[in-house]
MARRO-664108 format. One record per atom (N, C-alpha, C): x, y, z. Coordinates in steps of 0.2 Angstrom, whole numbers, plus 5000, padded with zeros to 4 digits. Layout:
BEGIN
XYZ
...
END
This chain:
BEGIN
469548724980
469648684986
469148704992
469048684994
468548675000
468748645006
468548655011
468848665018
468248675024
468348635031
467848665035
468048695040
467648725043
467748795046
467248835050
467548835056
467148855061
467548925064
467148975067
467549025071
467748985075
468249035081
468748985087
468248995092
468049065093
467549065098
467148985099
466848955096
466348895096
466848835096
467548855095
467848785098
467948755090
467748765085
467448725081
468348735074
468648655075
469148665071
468848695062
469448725061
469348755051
470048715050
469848675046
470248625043
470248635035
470648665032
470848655025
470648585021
470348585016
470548535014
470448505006
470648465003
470448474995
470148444992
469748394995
469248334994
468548394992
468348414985
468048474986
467248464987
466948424987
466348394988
466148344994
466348324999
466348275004
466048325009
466148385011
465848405016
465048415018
464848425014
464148445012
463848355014
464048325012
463948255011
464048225019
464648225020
465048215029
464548245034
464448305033
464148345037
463248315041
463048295035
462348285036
462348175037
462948135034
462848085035
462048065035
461748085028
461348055027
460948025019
461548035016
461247975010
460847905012
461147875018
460847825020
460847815028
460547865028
460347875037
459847815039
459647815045
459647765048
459347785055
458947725060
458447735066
458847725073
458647745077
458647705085
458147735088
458047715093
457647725098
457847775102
457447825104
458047875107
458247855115
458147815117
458547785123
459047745120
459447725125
460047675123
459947615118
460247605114
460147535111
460747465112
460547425113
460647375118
460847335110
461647295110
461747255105
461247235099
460647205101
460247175100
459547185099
459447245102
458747295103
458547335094
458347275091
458047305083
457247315084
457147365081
456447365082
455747295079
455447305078
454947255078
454847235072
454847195069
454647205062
453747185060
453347205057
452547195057
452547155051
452147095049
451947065046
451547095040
451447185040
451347205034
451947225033
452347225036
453047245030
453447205027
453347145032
453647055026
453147055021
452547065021
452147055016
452347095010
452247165009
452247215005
452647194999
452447204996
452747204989
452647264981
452447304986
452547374982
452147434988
452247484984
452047544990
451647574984
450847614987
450747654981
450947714980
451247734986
451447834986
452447814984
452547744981
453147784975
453047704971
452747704968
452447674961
452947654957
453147584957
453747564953
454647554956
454547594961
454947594964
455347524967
455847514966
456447444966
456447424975
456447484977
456547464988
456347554989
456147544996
455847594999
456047595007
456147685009
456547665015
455747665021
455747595025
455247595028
455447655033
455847645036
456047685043
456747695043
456447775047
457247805048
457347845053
457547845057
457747905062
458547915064
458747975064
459348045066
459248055072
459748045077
459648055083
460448105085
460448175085
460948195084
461148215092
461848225096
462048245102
462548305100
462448365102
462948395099
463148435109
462748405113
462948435121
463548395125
464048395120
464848375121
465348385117
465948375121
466548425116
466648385112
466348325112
466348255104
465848235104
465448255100
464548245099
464548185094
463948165096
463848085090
463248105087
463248045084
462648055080
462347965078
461747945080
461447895080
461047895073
461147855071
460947815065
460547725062
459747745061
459547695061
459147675054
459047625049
458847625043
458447565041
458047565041
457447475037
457547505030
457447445024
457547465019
457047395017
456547405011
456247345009
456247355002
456447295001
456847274993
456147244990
456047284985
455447254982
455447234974
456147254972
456147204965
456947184965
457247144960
457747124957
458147164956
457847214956
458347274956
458547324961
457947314966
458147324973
458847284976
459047234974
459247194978
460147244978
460347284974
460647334973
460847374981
460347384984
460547394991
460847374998
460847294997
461347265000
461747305001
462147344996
462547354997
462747425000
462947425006
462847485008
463447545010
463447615007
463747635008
463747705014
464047705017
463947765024
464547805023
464347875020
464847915020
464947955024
465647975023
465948015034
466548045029
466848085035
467648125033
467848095038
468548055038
469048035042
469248095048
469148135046
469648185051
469148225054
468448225051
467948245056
467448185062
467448135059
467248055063
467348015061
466947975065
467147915067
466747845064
466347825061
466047755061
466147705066
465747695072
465847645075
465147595077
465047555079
464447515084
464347505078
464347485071
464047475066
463647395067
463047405067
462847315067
462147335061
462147265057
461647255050
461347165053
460847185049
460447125046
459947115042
459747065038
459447035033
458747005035
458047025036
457546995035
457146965030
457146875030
457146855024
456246865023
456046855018
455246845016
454846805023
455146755023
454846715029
454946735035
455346795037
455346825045
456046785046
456346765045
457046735047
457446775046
458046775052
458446835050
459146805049
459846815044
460246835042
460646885045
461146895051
461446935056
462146965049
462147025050
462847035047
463547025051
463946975047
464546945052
465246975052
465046995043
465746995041
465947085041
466347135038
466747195038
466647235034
466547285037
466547355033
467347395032
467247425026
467947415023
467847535021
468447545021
468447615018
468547605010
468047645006
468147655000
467947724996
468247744993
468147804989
467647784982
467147834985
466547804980
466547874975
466347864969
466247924967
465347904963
465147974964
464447984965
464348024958
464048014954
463948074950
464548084943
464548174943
465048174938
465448194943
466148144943
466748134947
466548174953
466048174957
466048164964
466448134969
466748154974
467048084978
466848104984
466748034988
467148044994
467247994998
467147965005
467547915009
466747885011
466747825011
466347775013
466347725016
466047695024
466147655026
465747575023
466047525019
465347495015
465447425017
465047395015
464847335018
464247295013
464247235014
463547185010
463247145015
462547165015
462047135018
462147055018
461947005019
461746925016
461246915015
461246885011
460446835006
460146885007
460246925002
459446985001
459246964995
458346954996
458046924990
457546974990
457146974983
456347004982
456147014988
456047044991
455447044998
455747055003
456547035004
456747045013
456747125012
456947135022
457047185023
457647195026
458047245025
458847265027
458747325031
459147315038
459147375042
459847365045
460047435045
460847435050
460847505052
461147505058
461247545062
461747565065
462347625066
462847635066
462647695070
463347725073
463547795074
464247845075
464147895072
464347935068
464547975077
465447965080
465947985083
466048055079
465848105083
466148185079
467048175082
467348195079
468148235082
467848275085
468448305090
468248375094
468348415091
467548445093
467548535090
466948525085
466948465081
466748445077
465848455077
465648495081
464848475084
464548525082
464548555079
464248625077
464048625070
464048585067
463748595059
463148555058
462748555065
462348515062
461848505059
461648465054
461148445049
460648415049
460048415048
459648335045
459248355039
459748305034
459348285027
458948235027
458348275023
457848235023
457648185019
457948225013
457948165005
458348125005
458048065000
458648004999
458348004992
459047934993
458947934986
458247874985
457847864988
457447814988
456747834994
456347814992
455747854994
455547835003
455547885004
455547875014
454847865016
454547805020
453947795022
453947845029
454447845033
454347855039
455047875042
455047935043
455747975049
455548005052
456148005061
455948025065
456748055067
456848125068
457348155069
457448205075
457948195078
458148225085
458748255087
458848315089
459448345092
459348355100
459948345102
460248365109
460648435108
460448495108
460648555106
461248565112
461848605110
462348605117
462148665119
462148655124
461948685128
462348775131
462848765128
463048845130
463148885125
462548855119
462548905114
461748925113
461648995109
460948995109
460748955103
460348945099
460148905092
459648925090
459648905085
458848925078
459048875074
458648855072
458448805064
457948855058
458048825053
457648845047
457848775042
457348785036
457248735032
457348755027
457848795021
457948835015
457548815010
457348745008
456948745002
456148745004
456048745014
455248705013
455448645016
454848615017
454848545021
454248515014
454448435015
453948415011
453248395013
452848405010
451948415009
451948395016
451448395020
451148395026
451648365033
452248385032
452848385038
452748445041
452948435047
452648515053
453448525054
453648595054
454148605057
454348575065
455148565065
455348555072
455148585078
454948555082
455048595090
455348575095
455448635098
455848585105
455448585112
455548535116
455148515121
455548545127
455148585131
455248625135
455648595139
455648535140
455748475147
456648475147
456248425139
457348385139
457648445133
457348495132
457748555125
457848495121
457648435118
457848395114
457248435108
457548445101
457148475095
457148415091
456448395090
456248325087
455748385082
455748315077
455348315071
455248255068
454648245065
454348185061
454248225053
454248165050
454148175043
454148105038
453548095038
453148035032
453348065024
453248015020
453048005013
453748055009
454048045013
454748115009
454948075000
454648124995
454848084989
455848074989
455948014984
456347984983
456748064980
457448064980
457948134976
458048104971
458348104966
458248084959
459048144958
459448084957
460248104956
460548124947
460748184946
460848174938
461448214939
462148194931
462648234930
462548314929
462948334933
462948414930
462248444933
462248434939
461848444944
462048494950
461648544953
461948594958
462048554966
462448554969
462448524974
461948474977
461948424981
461448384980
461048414985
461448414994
461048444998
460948514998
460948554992
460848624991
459948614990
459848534984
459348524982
458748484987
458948464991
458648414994
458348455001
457748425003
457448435009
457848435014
458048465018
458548495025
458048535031
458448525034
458448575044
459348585045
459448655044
460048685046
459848715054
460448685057
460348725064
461048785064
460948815068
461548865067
461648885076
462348925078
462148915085
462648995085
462649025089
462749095093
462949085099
463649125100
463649155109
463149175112
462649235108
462249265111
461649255110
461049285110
460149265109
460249255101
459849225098
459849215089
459649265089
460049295082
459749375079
459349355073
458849395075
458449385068
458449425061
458849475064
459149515059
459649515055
459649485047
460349485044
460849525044
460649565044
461049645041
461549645050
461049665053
461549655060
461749605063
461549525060
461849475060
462749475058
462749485050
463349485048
463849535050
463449575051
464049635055
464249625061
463949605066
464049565074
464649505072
464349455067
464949405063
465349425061
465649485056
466049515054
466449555061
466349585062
466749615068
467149555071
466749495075
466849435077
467849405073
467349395069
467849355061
468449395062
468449465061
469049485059
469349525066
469149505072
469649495078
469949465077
469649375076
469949305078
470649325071
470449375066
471049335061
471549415065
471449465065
471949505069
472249465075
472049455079
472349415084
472849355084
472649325076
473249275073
473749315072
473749365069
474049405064
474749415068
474449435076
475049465079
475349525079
476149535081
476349585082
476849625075
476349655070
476849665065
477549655064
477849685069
478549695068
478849625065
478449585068
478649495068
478649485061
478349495056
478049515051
478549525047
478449605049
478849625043
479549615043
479849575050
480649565049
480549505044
480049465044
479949385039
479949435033
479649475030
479449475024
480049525020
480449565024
481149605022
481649535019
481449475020
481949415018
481649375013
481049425012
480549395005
480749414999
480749494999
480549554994
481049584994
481049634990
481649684991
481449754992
481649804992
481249874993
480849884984
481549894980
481249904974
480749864969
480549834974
479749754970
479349814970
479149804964
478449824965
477949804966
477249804969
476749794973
476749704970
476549714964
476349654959
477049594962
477449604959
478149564962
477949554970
477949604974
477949564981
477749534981
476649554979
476449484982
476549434982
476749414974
476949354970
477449344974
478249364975
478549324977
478349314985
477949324989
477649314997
477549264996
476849254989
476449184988
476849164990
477549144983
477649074981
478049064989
478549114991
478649064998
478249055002
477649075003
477149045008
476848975007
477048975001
476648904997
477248834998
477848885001
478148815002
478348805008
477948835014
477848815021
477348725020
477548695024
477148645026
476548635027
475948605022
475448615022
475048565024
474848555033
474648495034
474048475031
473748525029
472948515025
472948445020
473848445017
473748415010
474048375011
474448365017
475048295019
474648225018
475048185016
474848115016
474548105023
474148065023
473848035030
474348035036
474148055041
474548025047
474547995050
474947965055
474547905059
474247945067
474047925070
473647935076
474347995081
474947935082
475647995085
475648055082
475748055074
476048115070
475448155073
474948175073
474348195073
474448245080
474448185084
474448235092
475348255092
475948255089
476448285090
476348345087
475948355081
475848415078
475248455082
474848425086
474448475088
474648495096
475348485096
475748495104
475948525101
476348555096
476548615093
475948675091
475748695097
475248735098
475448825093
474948815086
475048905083
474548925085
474748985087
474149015091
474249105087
475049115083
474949165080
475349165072
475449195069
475749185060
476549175061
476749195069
477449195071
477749135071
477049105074
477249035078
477348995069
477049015067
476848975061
477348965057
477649035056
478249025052
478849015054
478848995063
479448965066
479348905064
478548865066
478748805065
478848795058
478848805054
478748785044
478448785042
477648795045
477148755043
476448765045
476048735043
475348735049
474548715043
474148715045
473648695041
473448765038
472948745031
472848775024
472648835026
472148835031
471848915034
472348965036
472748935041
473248965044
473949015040
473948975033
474748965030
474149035025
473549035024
473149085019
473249165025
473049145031
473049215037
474049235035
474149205035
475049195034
475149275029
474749235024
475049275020
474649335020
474149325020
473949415022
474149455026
474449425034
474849445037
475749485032
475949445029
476549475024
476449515020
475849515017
475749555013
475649635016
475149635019
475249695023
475649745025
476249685028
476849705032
477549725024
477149705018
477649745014
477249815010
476549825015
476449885013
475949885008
475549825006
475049805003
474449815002
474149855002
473249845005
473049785005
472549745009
472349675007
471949665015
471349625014
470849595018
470749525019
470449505023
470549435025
469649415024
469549365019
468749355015
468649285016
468149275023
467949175022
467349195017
467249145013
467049155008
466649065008
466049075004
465749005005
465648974999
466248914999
466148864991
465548844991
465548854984
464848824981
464848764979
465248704980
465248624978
464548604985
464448634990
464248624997
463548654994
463448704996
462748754995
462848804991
462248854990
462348914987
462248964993
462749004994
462349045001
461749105000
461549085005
460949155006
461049195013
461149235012
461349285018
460649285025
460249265019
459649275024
459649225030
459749165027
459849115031
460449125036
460749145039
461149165041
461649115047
461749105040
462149015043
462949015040
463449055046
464149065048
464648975045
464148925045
464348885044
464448865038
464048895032
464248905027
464848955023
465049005030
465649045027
466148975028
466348925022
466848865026
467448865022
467848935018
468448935015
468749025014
469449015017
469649075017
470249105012
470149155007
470449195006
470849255006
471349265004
471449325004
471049384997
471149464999
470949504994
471449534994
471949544988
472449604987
472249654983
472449714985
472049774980
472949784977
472949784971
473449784966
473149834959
473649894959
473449944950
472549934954
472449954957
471549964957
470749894957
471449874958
471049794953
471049744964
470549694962
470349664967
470649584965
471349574968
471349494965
471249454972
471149404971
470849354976
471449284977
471749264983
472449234984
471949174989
472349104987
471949064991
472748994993
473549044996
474049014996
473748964998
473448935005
473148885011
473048825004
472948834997
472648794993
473248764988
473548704991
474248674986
474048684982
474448684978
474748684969
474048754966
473848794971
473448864966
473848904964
473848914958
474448964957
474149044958
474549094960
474449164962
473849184958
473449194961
472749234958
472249204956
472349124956
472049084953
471749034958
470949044964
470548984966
470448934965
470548884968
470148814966
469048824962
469148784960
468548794957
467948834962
467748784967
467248784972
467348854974
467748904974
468148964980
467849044973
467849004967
467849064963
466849074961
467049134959
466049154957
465649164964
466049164970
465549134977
465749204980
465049184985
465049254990
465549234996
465849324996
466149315004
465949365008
466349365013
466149415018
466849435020
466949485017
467749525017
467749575023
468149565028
468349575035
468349665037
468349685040
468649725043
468549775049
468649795054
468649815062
467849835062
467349865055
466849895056
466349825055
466549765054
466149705052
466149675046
466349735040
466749715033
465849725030
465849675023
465349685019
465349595013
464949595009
464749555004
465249555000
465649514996
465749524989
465849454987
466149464979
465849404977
466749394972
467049324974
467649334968
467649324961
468049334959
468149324952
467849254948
467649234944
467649184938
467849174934
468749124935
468949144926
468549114919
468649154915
468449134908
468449044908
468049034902
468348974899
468948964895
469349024893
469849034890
470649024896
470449014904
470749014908
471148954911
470248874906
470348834910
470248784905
470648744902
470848724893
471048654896
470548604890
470948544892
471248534882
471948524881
472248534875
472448504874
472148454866
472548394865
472748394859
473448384858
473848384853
474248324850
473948284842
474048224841
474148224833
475048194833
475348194827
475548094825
474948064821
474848004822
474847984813
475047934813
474947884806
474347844806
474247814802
473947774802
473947724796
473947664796
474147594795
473747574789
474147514785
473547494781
472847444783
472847444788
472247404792
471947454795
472147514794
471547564798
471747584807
472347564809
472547594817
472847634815
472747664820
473147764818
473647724825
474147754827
474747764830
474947814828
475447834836
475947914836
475847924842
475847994844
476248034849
475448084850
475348094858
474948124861
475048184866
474948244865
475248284869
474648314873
474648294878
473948354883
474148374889
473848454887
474048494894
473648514896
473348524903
472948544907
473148624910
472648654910
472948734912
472248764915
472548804920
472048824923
471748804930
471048794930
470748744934
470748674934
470848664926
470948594925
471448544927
472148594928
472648574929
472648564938
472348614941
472348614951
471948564952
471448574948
471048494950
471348454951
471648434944
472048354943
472748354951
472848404952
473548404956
473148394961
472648424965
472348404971
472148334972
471648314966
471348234967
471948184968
472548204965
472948154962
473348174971
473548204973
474048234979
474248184983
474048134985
474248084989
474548004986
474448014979
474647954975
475147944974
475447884973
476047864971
476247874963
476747854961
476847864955
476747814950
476447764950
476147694946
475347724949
475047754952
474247774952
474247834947
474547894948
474747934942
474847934937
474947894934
475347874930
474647844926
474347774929
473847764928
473147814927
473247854932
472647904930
472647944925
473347954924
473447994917
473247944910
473347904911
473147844905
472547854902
472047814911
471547814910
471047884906
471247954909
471148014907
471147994898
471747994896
471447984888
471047954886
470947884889
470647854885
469647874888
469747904893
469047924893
468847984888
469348024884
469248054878
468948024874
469347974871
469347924866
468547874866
468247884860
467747834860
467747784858
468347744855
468347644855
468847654860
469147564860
469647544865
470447564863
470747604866
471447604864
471847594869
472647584866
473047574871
473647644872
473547674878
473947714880
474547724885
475047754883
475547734887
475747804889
475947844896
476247884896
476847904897
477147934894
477947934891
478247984896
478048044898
478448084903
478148094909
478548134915
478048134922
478148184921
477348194922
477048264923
477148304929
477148374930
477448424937
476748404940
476848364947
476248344950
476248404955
476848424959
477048454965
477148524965
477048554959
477248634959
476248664956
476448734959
475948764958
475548804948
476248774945
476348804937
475348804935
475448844931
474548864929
474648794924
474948734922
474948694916
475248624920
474848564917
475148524916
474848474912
475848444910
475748414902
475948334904
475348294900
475548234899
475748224893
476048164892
476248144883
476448074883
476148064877
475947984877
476147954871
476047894870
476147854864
475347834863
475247834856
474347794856
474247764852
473947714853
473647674848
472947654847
472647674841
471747664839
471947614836
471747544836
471447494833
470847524828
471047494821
470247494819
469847554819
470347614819
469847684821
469647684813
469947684806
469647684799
469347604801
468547604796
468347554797
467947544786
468047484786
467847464780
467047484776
466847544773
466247544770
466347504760
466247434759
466147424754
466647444750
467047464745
468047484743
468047524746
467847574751
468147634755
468047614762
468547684763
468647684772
468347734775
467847724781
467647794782
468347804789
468547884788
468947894796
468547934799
468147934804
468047984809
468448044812
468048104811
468448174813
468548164819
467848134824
468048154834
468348114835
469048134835
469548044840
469448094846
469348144850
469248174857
468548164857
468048134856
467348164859
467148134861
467448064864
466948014869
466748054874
466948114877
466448144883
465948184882
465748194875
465048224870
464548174871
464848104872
464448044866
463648044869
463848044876
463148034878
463048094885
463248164880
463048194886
462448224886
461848254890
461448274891
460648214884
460648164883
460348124881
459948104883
459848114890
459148094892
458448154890
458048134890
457348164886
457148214894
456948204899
456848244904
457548254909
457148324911
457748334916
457348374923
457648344926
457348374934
457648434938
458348414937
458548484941
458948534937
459348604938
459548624934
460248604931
460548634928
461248614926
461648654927
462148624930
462648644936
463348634932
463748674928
464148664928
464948714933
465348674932
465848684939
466248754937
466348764931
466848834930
466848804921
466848874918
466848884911
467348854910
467548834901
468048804901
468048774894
468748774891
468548754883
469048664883
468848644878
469448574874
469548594867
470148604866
470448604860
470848564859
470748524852
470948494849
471348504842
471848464841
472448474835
472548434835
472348374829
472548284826
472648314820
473148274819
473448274812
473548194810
473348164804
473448094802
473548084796
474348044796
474748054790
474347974788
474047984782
473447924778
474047874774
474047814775
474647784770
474647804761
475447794758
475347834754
474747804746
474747764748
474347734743
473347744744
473247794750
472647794749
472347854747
471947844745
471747934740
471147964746
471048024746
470548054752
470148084746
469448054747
468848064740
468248124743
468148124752
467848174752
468048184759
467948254760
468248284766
467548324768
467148294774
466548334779
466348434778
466148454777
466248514777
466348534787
466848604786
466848634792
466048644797
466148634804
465548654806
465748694810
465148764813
465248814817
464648824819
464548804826
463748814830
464048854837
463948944832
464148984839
463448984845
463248974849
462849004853
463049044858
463549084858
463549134862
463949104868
463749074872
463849054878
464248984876
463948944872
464348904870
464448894862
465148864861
465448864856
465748794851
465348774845
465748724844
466148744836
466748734837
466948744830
467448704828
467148664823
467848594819
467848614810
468548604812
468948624804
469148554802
469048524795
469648474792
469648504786
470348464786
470448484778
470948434775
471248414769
471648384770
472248404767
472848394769
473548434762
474048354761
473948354755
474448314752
474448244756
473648194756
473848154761
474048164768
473848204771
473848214779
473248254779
472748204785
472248274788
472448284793
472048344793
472148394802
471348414801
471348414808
470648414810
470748464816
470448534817
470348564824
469748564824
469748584832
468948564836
469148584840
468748644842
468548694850
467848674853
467748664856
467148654861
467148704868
466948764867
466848834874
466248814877
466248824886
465748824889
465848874893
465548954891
465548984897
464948994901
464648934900
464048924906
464048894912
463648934919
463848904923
463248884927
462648894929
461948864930
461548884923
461048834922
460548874919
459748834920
459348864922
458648824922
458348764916
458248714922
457948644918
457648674912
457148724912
456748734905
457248754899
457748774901
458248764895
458648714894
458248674896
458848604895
458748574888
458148584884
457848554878
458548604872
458748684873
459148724869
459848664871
460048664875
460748654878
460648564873
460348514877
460248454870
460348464864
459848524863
460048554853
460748544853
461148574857
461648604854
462148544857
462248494861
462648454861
462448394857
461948394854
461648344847
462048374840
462048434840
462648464835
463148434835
463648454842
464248414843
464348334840
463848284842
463748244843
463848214836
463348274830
463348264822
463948274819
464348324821
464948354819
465248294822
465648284826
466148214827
466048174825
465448144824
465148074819
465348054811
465648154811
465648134802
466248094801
466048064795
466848034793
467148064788
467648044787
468148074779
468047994777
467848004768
468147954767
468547954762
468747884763
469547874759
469447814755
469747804746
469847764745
470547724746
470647664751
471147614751
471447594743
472447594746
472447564739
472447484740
472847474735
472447394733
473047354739
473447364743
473947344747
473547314754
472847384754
472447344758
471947284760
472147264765
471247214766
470947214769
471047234776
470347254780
469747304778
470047364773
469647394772
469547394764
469447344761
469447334754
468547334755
END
């Protein structure tokens, strides 16, 4: 889970929350940034269009390219308690396939801004313009491999070969919300021209840097002594080039991190995070309060005779059923400001009122645990769905998710209550393998949490099915989720109803499955509890899964490998691979063959250990029933493009192995497969 988070000092809300990839994305609002002028822009004040830009019909510095962003300018104000941010974008459609970008998406996080002013339009070939009239609508876009987040979207009119599309909006910060500022420089589409500008607020000190480098002949930002506005230009920014199972996008991409300080920018790391540390771990002593408050709450938790293990546990589980407004259905505008009149200001308040958001309800508990006599530390810790951090870079803004450390039997477990449905000891993905900065009055220090095994995070499908003399297999489907697999699906799923649920559990199988089937799901799965497991169970039915070779039937071994079929199949790779937490599929089919068909060849078993990862499939058959097991382990979690040609080997294996068939001779009762 992933969450944003600012110290209190800078004003800057920490809001829990479980949408575990939109931040990095929200923050910089810039997949499809956009220009203005840096003075006011008046309704109607677009800039000027030049008759070599109606003419253009290719560019040579990106070669083949569908649309190219002519112009772009980020005009950011963070010198208010609700900073904005201006957004201006040309965009010229230069094939049939460009025309694709009509359609436009502006991503943002509802609780951190705002989408307003938005105005578009269409310049046709012939200079004529086409006004945008009609609405922009919110929609959850998912980006990649099941990335998501909120987008404000909309369609351009009459875009043909040639015209050009520009729109211009601005990005209202919430309060507090002013401090994380960004400008990304990549897009998904190749940039002729950007111009980028910040209004720094003015009661903090500032520094920028640029972690990967700026591209070819771009000059670092300056600021003008006059207006302290920090501008920069930057031409010919190559196109980003988006692929599954990729390290964050803005980790990859051309950036300016600003970062801000009470005091002068320290250039020093080491005395950086220690001055932060000290800082951090007042603001969470200060919540914490006055122990005794504490430990009379946590005497009505535990009992004297728990031992250490047992506390924690049982703290968690009642911490976890405080009211967690991080995870609450939407609210409306009233509910919002009642809860934020209910002023917490300590762990006391917190647990008078029932509740409080995800950060708070995590200080919560490391306040209780303490108070029953527990060693344990307070760790903001920086998820990696956002960035990788580097300490050098010394950007507090990437510390953006908090844990607790409980030292238990010698051992360091890691507690992230703030994070619904995680069960005791168990992070959301994003929160595990990552560095923190673990608290304490002397500044604290670096440490890094745990990564569970692939053994930890199991997607398990268990299927007891017939199959018919036409070659459908039917029967009963069993899959449980455990682990990470399982807190995933409870976070994404958290706000839905029960016919969306229900459906997404459907959907889930059949993206297993590689023909069409029909699935139904027969029980309600525990959406709402913290349990390391959750099981759907289904009824299924494969059409046509045995198919007619000449008098025999071939049946395919992989009924689960539609997610092998086409994975990592492309011939080059640009970035590296990014896998989110280890993690195996096991599989258990068994298919009782009608009694009239004979089984003439069974596939041999296959086993491709490579160490790191694992594929091992058994069939066999008894009396007329196969059973087929299939384990697929991944305990990889980045590894360099140049090893992408070994990782292909090895899921082209997979791909050979589930392809086999068994085949069977039909008896004579059949006809499809005669």
């Amino acid at each position: 889970m992933r969450f944003v988070s600012k110290p209190r000092n800078l004003g800057r809300a920490c809001l829990k929350s479980s949408v575990i990839f939109l931040s990095a994305v929200v923050c910089a609002v810039a997949i499809f940034a956009a220009v203005r002028s840096p003075r006011t822009v008046e309704a109607d004040d677009w800039l000027p269009i030049s008759q070599d830009e109606l003419k253009m019909s290719s560019l040579p510095e990106a070669p083949g390219a569908s649309a190219v962003i002519l112009y772009r300018q980020v005009d950011r104000d963070d010198n208010a308690k609700t900073g904005n941010e201006q957004n201006y974008v040309r965009i010229k459609i230069l094939t049939e396939e460009g025309r694709k970008y009509a359609d436009v998406e502006i991503p943002y996080f509802r609780e951190q801004a705002n989408i307003v002013g938005l105005r578009a339009r269409t310049i046709r070939p012939d200079g004529s313009i086409a006004m945008f009239e009609g609405k922009a609508y919110d929609k959850t876009i998912v980006r990649a491999r099941n990335v998501k987040y909120l987008a404000k979207t909309f369609t351009l009119p009459d875009v043909q070969v040639g015209s050009i599309i520009e729109y211009r909006y601005t990005e209202d910060m919430a309060e507090n919300y002013v401090y994380n500022s960004k400008w990304i420089l990549s897009d998904e589409l190749f940039t002729k021209q950007a111009k980028f500008s910040l209004r720094p607020n003015k009661d903090f000190a500032l520094r920028w840097s640029w972690p990967i480098g700026l591209p070819a002949g771009v000059q670092p930002p300056k600021q003008e002594p006059a207006s302290q506005l920090v501008k920069m230009e930057a031409n010919n920014i190559p196109a980003f080039q988006i692929e599954d199972y990729m390290p964050p996008e803005n980790e990859l991409k051309y950036r300016v991190t600003f970062e801000y300080s009470e005091r002068t920018a320290e250039s020093d790391p080491a005395r950086f995070w220690k001055q932060q540390g000290k800082t951090l771990n007042s603001q969470v002593e200060s919540f914490l309060g006055k122990k005794k408050d504490l430990e009379q709450a946590v005497s009505q938790m535990v009992s004297p005779s728990d031992t250490p293990e047992v506390k924690a546990q049982k703290i968690y589980v009642r911490v976890q059923q405080l009211k967690n407004t991080s995870f609450a259905v939407e609210r409306t505008d009233q509910e919002q400001k009642r809860e934020q009149a209910k002023a917490i200001k300590t762990a006391a308040d917190l647990l008078r009122a029932g509740g409080g958001d995800g950060r708070d309800i995590t200080w919560v508990y490391l306040g209780l645990v303490r108070a029953a006599g527990i060693e344990a530390y307070p760790v903001w810790v920086s998820s990696r769905d956002q960035y990788f951090f580097n300490a050098k870079a010394m950007s507090i803004n990437e510390l953006n998710a908090n844990v607790v450390l409980v030292k238990l039997n010698g051992k360091d477990v890691f507690c992230d209550p703030g994070t619904a449905f995680a069960p005791f000891g168990l992070l959301p993905w994003n929160e595990t393998g990552a560095i923190g900065l673990r608290l304490d009055k002397d500044g604290g220090g670096f440490v890094q949490t745990g990564l569970p095994g692939s053994a930890d995070s199991v997607v398990e499908r268990k299927a007891d099915l017939k199959m018919s003399e036409d070659g459908t297999l039917s029967g009963k489907v069993t899959m449980t989720f455990s682990g990470l697999e399982a807190l995933r699906r409870r976070i994404e799923e958290r706000n839905e109803d029960e016919a969306e649920r229900k459906q997404y559990m459907e959907d889930q199988l059949k993206e297993f499955v590689p023909v069409g089937i029909e699935a139904e799901l027969t029980n309600k799965p525990d959406w709402n509890s913290s349990s390391p497991t959750l099981v759907a169970e289904y009824n299924l039915k494969v059409p046509g899964w045995a198919t007619a070779a000449g008098h025999r039937a071939l049946v395919p071994v992989g009924l689960f490998g539609a997610s092998e079929k086409h994975l990592f199949t492309h011939k080059d790779r640009v970035h590296p691979i990014y896998f989110q937490f280890p993690c195996q599929r096991k599989d258990d089919v068994s298919i009782e063959l009608p009694l009239s068909w004979k089984v003439t060849t069974v596939p041999p078993s296959r086993l491709q250990d490579s160490k790191a990862v694992v594929y091992d499939l058994k069939i066999t058959n008894e009396n007329g029933v196969l059973h087929m097991t299939r384990l697929l382990r991944n305990d990889l979690l980045v590894i360099e493009q140049k090893q992408y040609p070994s990782l292909q080997g090895f899921f082209q294996i997979v791909r050979t192995g589930d392809e086999q068939a068994i085949v069977v001779q039909p008896g004579m009762a059949s006809a499809s497969t005669k």
